[in-house]
N, C-alpha and C positions, 0 to 999 in steps of 0.2 A: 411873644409871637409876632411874625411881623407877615404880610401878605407882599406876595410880589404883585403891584401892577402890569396891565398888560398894555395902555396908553402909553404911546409913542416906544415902544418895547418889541414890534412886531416889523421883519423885513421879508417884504414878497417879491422876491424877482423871476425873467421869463429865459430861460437859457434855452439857446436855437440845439446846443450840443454840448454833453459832459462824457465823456471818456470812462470814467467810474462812477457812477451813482452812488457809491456807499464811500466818496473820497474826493467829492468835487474840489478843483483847485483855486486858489486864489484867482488868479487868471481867467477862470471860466467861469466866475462869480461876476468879478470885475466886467466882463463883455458881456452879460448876461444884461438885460432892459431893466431896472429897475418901476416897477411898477405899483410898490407898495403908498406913496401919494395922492394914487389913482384908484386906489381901493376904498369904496365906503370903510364908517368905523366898524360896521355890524356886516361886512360885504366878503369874509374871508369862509364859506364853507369846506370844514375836510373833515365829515363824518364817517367815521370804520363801522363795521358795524362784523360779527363774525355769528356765523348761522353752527345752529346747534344739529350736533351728531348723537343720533340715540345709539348705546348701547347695550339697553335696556335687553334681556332675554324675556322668551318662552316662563320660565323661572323665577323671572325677579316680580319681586313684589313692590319696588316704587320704578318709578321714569328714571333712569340715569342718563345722563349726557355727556359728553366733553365736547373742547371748541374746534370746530370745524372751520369751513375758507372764512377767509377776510373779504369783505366787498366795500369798496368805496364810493361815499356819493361827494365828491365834490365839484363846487361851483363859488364863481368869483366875484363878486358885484362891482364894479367898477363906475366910476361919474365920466361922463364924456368931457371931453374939452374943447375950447375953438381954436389951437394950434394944433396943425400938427403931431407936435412933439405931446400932447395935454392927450391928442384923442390916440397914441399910438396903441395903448390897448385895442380900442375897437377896431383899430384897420390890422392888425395884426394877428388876433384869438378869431379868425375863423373858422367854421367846418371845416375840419379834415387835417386843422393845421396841428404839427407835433411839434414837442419837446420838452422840457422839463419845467416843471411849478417849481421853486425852489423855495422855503421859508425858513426864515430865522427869530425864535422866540427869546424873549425874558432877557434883549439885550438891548442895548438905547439903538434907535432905528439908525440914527447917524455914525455908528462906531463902523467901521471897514472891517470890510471881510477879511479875518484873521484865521491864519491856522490855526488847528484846535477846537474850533467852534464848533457846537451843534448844531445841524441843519435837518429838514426834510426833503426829499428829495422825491418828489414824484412825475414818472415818463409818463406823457399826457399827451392824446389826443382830443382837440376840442372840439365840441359841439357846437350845433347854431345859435348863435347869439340872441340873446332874448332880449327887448329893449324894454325895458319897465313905462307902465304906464305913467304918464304925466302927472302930476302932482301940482296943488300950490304951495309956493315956499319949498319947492325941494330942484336940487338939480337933476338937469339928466343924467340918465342911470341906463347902464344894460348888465345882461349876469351871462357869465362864460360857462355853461357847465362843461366840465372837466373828468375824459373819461380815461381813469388810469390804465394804462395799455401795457406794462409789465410789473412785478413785482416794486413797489418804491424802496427808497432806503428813507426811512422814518426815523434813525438815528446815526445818519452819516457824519461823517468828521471832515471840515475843511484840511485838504492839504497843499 
């Protein structure tokens, strides 16, 4: 048996615009901000979560259910920097602002975006910025929550 680890195996980038969500292209990967450096180890939330439908009758004698909508909470934790380029997450995931989360699992973070690949892709409006309380021994932090604004594609294919 062997485990995949997930260390250095995880790529998050921030795309202004993708033309197909369920078919993002190299090219729109490519100009897309890379921002997975800038992400805590423990700072990538994207919890689904699907709410239960009774179909339970008058008649029936246990609870039946099947699964109902999908609801997403995710949020991003990110470390601040003192360039520019280090702090582009925070001047850029503000209130109001959209576009696409994009992620790519269980592949080495350095490998280029290849056709073929699996990705996530979720349309995202962000919320206000939350800046983490100060810590000793920790850097500054703030966390992006992230409100999915149309259906994502959760197992899109680079083209």
């Amino acid at each position: 048996m062997s485990d995949l680890i997930s260390d250095g195996k995880t790529r998050v980038a921030w795309a202004g615009s993708i033309a197909n969500i369920n078919s993002p292209t190299v090219a729109e990967l490519n100009a897309a901000s890379d921002f997975t450096q800038r992400v805590t180890p423990d700072g990538l939330k994207i919890d689904p979560s699907t709410a239960s439908v009774d179909t339970s009758s008058l008649a029936s004698t246990y609870d039946t259910s099947t699964a109902g909508r999908i609801s997403l909470d995710n949020e991003v934790t990110f470390k601040r920097g003192t360039t520019a380029q280090d702090d582009l997450p925070f001047t850029t995931l503000k209130w109001g602002v959209t576009g696409y989360l994009v992620v790519r699992r269980g592949i080495d973070y350095n490998t280029a975006w290849t056709v073929g690949q699996k990705v996530e892709v979720y349309p995202t409006t962000c919320g206000e910025p939350k800046n983490s309380p100060p810590a000793a021994n920790e850097v500054m932090k703030f966390a992006s929550p992230m409100m999915v604004s149309t259906q994502p594609a959760t197992a899109a294919t680079v083209a």
